[in-house]
C-alpha positions in Angstrom: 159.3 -58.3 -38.7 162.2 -59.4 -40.8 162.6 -57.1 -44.3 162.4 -58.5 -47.4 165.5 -58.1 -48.8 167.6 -58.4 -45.5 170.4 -60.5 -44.5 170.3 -62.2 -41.6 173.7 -63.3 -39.9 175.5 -62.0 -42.7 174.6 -65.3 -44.3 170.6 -65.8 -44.6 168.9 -63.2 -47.5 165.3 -63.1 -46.9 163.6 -63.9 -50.1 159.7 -63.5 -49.5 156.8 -64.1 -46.9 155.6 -67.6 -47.0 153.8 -68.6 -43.5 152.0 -66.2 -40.5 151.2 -67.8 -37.1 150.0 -66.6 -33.7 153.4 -66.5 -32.4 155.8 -65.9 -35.3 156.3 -65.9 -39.0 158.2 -67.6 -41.8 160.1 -66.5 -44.5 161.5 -68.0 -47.3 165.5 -67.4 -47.3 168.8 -68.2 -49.5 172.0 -68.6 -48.3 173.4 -67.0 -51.5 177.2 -68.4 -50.8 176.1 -72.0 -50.6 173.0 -71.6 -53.2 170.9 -73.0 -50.8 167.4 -72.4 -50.0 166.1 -72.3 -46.3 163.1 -71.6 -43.7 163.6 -69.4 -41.5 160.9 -69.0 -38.4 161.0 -65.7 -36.4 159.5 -65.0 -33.2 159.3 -61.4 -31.8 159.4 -60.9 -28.4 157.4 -57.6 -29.1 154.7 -60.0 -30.1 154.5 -62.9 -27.5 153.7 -62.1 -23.8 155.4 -64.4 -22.0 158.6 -64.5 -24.5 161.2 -66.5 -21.9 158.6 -69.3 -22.0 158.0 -69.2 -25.7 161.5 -69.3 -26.1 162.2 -72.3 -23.7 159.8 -74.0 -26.1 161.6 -73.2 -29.1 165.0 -74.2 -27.6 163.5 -77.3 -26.7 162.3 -77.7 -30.3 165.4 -77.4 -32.1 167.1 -78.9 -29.3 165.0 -82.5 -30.6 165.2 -81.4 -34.4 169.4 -81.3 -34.2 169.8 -85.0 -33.1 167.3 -86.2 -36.1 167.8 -87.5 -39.3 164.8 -88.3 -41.5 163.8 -88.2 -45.1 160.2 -87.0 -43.6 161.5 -84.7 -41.0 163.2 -81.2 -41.9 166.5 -79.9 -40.7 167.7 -77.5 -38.3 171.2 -75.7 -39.2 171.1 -72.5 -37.3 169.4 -70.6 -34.3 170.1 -66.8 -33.7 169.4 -65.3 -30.6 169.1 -61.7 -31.5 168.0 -58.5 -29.4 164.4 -58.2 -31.0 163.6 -61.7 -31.6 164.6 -65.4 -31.6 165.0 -67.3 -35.3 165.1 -70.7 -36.2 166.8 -71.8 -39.5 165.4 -75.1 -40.6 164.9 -76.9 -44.3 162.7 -75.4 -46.4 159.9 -77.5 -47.0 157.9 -76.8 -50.6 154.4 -77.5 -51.3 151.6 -76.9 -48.9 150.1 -78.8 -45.8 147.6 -81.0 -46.0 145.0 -79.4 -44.0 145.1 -77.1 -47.1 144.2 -80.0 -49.6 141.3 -80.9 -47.5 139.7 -77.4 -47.7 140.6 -77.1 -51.4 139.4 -81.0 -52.0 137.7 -81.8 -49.2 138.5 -85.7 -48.1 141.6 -87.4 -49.9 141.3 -90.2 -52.1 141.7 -93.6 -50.1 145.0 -94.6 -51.7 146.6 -91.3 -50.8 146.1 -91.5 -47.7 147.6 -95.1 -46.8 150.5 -94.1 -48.8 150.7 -90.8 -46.4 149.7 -93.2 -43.5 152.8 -95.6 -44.3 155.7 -92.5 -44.1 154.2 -91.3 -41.0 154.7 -94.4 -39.4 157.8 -94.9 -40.8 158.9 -91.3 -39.6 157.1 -92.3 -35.7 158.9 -95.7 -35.6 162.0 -93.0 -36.2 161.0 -91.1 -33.9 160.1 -94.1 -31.1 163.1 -95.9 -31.6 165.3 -92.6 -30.1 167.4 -93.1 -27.0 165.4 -91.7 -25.2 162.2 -92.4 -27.7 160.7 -89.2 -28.9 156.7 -88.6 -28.4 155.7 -86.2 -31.1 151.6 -85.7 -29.7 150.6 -83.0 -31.8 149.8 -85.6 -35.5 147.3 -83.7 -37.8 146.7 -82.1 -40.8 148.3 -78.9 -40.7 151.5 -80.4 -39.5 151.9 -82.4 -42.4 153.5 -80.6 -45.4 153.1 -82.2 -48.9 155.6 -81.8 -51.6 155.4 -81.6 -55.5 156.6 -85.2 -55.5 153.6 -86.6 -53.7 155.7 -87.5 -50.1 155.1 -85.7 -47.0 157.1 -84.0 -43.8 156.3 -83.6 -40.9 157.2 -80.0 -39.1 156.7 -78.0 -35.9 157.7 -80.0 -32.4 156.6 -77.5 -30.3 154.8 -80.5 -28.3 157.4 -83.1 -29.0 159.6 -84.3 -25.8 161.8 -87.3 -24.8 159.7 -89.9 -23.0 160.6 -90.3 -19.0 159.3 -93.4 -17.3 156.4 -92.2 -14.8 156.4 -88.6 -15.7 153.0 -87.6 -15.1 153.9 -84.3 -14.9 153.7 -84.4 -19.0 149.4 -85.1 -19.4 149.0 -81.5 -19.5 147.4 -81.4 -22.9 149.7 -80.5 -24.8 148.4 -81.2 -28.3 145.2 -80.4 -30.7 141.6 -81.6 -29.3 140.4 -83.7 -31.5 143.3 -85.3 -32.8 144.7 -85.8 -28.9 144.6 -88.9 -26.8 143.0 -89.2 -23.8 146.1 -89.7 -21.8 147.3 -86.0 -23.0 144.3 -84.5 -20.8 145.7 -84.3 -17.1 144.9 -87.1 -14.7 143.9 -90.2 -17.8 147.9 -91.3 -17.7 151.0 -91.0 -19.3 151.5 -90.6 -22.9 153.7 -92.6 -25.0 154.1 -94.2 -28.1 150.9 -95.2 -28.1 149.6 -92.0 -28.0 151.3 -91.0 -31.7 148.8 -93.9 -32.7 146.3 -92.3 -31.5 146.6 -89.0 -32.7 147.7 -90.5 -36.2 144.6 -92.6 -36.5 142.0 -89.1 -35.4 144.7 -87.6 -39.0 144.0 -90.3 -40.8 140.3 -90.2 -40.0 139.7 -86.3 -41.3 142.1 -87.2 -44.5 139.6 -90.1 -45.9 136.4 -88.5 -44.6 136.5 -84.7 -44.7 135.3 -84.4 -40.9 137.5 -82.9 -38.3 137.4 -84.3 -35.4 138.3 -81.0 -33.9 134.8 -79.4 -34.4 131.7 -80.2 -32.8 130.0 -82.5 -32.4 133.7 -83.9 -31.4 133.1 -87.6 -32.1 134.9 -89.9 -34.9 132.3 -92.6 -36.4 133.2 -95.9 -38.2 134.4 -94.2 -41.4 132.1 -96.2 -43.9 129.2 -94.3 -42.1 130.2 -91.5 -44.0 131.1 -93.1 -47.1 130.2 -96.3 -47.6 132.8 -97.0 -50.2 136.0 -96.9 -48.2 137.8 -99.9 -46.9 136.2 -102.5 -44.2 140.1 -103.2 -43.6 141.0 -98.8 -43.0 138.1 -98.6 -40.8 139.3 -100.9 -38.9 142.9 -100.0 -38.6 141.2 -96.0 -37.3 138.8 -98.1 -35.5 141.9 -99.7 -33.0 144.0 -96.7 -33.6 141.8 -94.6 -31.5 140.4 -96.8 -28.9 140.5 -94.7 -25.4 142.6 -97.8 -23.6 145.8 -97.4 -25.2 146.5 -101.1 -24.5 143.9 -101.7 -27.0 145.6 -99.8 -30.0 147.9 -100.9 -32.1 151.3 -100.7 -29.6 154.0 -99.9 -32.1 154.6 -98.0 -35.5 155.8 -101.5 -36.7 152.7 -102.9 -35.9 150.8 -100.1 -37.3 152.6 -100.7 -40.5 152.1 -104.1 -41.0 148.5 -103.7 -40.8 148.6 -100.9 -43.6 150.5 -102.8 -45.4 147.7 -105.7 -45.8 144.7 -103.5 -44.9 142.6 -105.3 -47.9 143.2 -108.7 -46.5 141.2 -107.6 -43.0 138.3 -105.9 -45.3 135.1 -107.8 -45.0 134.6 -107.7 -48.5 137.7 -109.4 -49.0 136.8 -112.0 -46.5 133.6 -112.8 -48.0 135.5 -112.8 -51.6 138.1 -115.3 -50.5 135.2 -117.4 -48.8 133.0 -117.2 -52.3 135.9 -118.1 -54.6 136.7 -121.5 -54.9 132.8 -122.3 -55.0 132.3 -119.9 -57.2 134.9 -120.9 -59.6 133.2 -123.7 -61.5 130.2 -121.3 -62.2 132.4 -118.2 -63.3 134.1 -120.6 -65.6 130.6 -121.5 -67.4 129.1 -118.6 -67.7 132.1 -117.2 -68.8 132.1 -119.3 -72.1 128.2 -118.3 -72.4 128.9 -114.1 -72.0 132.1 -114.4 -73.6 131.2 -113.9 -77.4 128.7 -111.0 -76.2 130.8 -109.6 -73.9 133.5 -108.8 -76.6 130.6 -107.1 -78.6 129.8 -105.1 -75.6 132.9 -103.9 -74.6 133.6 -103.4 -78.2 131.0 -100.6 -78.5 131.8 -99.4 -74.9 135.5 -99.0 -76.0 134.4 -97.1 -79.0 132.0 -94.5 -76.9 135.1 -93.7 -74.9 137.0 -93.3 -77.4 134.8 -91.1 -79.8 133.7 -89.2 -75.9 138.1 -88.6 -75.5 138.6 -87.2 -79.0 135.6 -85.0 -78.5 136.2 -83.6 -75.2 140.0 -83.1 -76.2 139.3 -81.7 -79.6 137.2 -78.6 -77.1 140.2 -78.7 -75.0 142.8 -78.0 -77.8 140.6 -75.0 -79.4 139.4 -73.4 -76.5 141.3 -70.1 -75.5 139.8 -70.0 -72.3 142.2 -71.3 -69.2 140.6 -72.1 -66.8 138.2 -74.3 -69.4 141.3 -76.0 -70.9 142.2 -77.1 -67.5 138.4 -78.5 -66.6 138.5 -80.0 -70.3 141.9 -81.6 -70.0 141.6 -83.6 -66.6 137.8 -85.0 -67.9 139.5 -86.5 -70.9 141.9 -87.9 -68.1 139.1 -89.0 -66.1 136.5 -91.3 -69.4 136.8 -94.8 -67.6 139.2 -96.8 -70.0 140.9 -93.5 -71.2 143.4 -93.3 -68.2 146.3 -94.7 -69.6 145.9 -92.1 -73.2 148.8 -89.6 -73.1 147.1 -86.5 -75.3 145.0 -85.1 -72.4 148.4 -85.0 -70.3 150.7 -83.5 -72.7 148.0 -81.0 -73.6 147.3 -79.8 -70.0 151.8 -79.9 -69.2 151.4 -77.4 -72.4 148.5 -75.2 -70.7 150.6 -74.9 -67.8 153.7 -74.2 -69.2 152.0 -71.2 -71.2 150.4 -69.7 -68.4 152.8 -66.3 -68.0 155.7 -69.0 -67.9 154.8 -69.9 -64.2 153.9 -73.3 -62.9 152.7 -72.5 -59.4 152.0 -75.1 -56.9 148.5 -75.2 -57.4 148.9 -76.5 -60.9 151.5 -79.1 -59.8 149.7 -80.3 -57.5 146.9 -81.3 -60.0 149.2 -82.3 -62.7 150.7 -84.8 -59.5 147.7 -86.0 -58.4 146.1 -86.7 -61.8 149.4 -88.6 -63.0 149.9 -90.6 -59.4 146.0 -91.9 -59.3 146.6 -93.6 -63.1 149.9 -94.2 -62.8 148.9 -98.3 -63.7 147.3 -97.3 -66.9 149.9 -95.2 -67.7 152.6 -97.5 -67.4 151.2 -100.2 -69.4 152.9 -97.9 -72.2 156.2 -97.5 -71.3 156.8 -94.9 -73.6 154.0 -92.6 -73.3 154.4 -92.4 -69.6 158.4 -91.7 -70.2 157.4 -88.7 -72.6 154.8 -87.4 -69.9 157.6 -88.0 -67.1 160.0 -86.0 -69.2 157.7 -83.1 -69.9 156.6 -82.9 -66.6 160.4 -82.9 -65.6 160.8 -79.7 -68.2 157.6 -78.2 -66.9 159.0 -78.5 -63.5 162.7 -77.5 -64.4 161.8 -73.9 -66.3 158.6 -73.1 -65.2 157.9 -74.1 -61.7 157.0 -70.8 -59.5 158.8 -68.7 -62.4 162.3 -70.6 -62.2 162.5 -68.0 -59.4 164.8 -70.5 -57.8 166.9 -72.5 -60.7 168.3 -74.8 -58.0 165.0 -75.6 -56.5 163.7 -76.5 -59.7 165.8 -78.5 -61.3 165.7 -80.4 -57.8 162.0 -81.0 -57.7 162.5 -82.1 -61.5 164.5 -85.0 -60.9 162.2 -87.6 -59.4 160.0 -86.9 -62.6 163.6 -87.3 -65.2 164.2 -90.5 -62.5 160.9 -92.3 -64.2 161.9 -91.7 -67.7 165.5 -93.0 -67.0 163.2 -96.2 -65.3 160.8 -96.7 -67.9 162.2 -95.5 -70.9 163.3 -98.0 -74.0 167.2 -97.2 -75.0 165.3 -95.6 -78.2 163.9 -93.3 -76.6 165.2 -89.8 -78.2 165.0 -87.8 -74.7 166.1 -90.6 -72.6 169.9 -90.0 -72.4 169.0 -85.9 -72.2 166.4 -87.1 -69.3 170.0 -88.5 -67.6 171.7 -85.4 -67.8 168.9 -83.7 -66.4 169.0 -85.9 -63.6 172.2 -86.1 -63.0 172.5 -82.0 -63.0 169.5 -82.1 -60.5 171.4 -84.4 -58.2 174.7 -82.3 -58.5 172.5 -79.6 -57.0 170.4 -81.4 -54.0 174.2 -83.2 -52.9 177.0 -80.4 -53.3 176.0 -78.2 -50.8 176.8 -80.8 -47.9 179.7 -82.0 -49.8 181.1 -77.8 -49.7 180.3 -78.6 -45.8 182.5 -81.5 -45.3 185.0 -80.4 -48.1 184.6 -83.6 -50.3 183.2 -81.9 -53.3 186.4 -81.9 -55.0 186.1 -83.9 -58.4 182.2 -83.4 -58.5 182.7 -80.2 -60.9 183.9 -82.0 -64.1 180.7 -84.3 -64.6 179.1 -81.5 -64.1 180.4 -79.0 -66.6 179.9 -81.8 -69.2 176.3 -82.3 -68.5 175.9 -78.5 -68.8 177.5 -78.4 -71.7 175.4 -81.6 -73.0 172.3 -79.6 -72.2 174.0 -76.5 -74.1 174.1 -78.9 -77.4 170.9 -80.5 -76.5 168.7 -77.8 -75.1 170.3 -74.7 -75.7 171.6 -75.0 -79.5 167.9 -76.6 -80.5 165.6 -74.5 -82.3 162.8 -76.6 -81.9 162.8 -75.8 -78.1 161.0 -72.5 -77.0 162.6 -68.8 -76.8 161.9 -69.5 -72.9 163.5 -72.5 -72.6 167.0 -72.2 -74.2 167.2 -69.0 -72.6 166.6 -70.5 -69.4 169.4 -73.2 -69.9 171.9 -70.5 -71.3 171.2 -68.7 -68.2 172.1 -71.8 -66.2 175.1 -72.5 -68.0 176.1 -69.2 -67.8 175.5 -68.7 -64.0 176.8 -72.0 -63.2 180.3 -70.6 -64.7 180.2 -67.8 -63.1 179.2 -69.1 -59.1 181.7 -72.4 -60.0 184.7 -71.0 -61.5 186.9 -71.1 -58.8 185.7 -75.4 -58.8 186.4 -75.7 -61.9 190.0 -74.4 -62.2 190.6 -76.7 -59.2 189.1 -79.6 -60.8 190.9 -79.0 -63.9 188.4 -77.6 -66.3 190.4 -76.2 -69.2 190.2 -72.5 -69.5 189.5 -72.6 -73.6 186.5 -74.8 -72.8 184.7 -72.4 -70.3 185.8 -69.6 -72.7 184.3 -71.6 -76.0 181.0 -72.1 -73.6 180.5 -68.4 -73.3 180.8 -67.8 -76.7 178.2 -70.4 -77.3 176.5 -68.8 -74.9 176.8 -65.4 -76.2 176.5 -66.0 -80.1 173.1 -67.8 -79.4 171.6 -65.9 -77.2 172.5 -62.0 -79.3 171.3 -64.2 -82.6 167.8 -65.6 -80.9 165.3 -63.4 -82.0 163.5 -62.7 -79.3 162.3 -59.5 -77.0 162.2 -61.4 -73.5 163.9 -59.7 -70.7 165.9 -62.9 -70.3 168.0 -62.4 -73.3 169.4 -59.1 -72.8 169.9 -60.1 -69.0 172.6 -62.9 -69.9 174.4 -60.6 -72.3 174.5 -57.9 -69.7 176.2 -60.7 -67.5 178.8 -62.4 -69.7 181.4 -59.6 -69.2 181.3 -60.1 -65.6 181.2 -63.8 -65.9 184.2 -63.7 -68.1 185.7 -61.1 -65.6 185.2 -63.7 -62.5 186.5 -66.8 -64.7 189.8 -65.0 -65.4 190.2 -63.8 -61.9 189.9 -67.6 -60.9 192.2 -68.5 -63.2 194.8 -65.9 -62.7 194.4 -64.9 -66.7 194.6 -61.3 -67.2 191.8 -60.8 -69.3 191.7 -61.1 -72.5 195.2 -63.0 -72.4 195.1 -66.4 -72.8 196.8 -68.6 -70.0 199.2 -71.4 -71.6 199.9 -72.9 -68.3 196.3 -74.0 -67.6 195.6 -77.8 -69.6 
């Protein structure tokens, strides 16, 4: 196994642990030059018995994963054949898979899943429209990683290949039972396209009902047989995705899609509503006048016991000292019918998170997501409460997330949240032009490292040495913010000189500027008072930092460089 702590290739520092398999084991790495955080998959040939086959396998993997190019799909950038093993570096996907949410949870809401539903089709019809087309055959829940920001990817080929005309050779089953089509079980045909449906269809089936279809008694019912409140129109969308004839499924990912896309208009209920409607109109219209003056009483007194039930539960929520109760507490203030949309209970649980030992682990986020995603509509309908949750969620995310273990991974993962507020947000809105700079530091980080590749970052490092120093005056001179906070953003501005200095002399950042930064950086931080480690790390690294921005400047240190404008 690989050591913690090891470089790999010269380039690849393994960071930690993350994943264990049969055949090999993942670790999370950083590619400390290009501040990039990757995957990397080893297999041992210690460990596997017939390795040259394994490895065929894994060639043939990455051999797929190189020629594709998919928001849903991860990246492979290096394999290294060594003497002891063979490793596969590939994009490191956060968040977990969602065979993990349904032991945690048990089924998925219905809504998540069609939303998951839709990107895996549009990630198959990527897939099928390949020259040759692509035939992933191993769809299901383990295989389908979700992120912080409520999309999905799709990982491991091992059973993908390139679809041949009359190659029989390939029903083999080579896929999970359960989720596989007939046609991957020797002798029952040749799989194709069709056969994603299937297996997509048996996935979507375990999401909304909680039964795996890979566990006795091996059989998937109409899905409203187990709950009786899903969707006529999803039932029958699994219903025709995993008929036995594939010429009776759907027979594209387009096709598939469409019928997502307007599942409520095939629901029986819907039917029968549309049918009812215009001859019910007249009726609705009369009694409406009749209810109408009671019904405002009614809901009148209803509003009122939600409301007096919201400040109740949230007044136990905000005394309580007890963590685990503050989180129960919190997300049943979110869940009083008609108290969705209230912003309290949200704010109050980003706080509980964000005090937890300063670590927002992906547990938590995951809550926090799905509670936020399932009302997003009631939030919405006030603009400006959902911008302030957006943009403390973005914080949360930013400094806390896993311990800002990873400053570059954070402030990534932050920026769909700092997107919203920029969306939503009223010109007024006192964080909305720091939510920009967040944003726009966030997408500084998830583009530069393929612009280094391909040598068109040049000119990128002046915007961003004005957001950081924007977020200095904003964040890190503000003594409203928390001791954790504006330490973390001195940090960043501080390490950002240091790993960019070279950049910036070449992009014309004036030396006095950088040098005024660090003294910002150091007269804050020495006058904070404050015992966190944090502080007396940054002084400790100034003098270097100063050291590395004089070297890149060719300024003896110290000595101020009148050539440099």
């Amino acid at each position: 196994m690989l050591e913690i702590g090891s470089l790999i290739d010269e380039k690849y520092k393994i960071l930690s642990q993350v994943g264990q398999g049969g055949m090999s084991t993942v670790y999370m790495a950083i590619n400390e030059k290009a501040n990039k955080t990757w995957a990397v998959k080893e297999v041992r040939k210690d460990g596997v018995l017939n390795f040259e086959a394994v490895k065929q396998g894994l060639i043939a993997e990455t051999d797929i994963l190189k020629k594709l190019n998919h928001s849903n799909l991860p990246s492979i950038v290096d394999v290294i054949d060594t003497n002891d093993s063979f490793i596969i570096i590939m994009d490191y996907v956060q968040g977990n898979s969602l065979n993990k949410a349904l032991e945690e949870y048990g089924a998925q809401p219905q809504e998540y899943v069609i939303e998951w539903a839709k990107q895996l089709c549009d990630v198959l019809g990527y897939l099928h429209s390949r020259q040759p087309a692509i035939i992933y055959r191993d769809m299901k829940p383990s295989n389908i990683m979700l992120k912080p920001d409520g999309n999905i990817t799709l990982i491991d080929f091992g059973t993908a290949r390139e679809f041949k005309e009359k190659n029989l050779a390939d029903t083999t089953c080579l896929g999970t039972i359960g989720y596989a089509a007939p046609e991957q079980f020797g002798g029952m045909g040749q799989t194709d396209c069709r056969t994603d449906i299937y297996c997509l269809g048996a996935t979507l089936y375990h999401l909304v009902t909680g039964c795996n279809p890979s566990e006795p008694p091996y059989e998937m019912k109409p899905i409203r047989q187990i709950n009786p409140g899903l969707s006529g129109g999803l039932e029958r969308i699994i219903l025709k995705c995993t008929q036995r004839d594939p010429n009776d499924r759907y027979q594209s990912a387009a096709e598939l899609m469409y019928a997502l896309n307007h599942y409520e208009e095939i629901d029986d209920k819907y039917k029968k509503k549309q049918t009812r409607k215009l001859a019910g109109f007249t009726f609705a219209f009369v009694m409406s006048l009749i209810f109408a003056v009671s019904g405002f009483a009614l809901n009148n007194t209803a509003n009122k016991m939600a409301t007096d039930t919201y400040q109740s539960v949230l007044k136990n929520a905000e005394s309580t000292s007890n963590y685990e109760q503050k989180i129960q507490l919190y997300t049943e203030c979110i869940s009083i019918p008609g108290k969705e949309g209230q912003k309290d209970a949200y704010l109050g649980l980003i706080e509980t998170f964000r005090y937890n030992d300063n670590n927002f682990t992906d547990d938590e986020a995951n809550l926090l997501d799905k509670l936020i995603s399932n009302n997003r509509e009631a939030l919405i309908k006030d603009t400006l409460a959902y911008s302030e949750i957006c943009y403390e969620t973005g914080k949360l995310y930013w400094y806390y997330y896993n311990g800002n273990s990873n400053k570059f991974t954070s402030a990534i993962t932050a920026k769909p949240w700092f997107k919203n507020v920029i969306e939503y947000a009223n010109e007024d809105y006192k964080n909305k032009s720091t939510a920009e700079v967040y944003y726009a530091v966030g997408d500084f980080y998830s583009s530069v490292t393929e612009l280094q590749k391909t040598g068109e970052d040049k000119g990128q490092y002046t915007q961003f040495f004005n957001n950081i120093l924007s977020l200095m005056e904003s964040v890190g001179k503000n003594e409203k913010e928390t001791e954790i906070v504006r330490l973390e953003m001195l940090e960043l501005a501080r390490s950002s000189i240091q790993q960019y200095a070279t950049k910036f002399y070449r992009d014309e950042i004036r030396y006095s500027d950088i040098e005024k930064m660090l003294k910002d950086i150091s007269n804050i931080t020495y006058n904070m008072d404050t015992d966190l480690d944090l502080k007396n790390t940054i002084l400790n690294l100034l003098k270097s930092t100063e050291s590395d921005v004089a070297l890149a400047y060719g300024i003896k240190t110290g000595v101020e460089d009148n050539n440099v404008n």
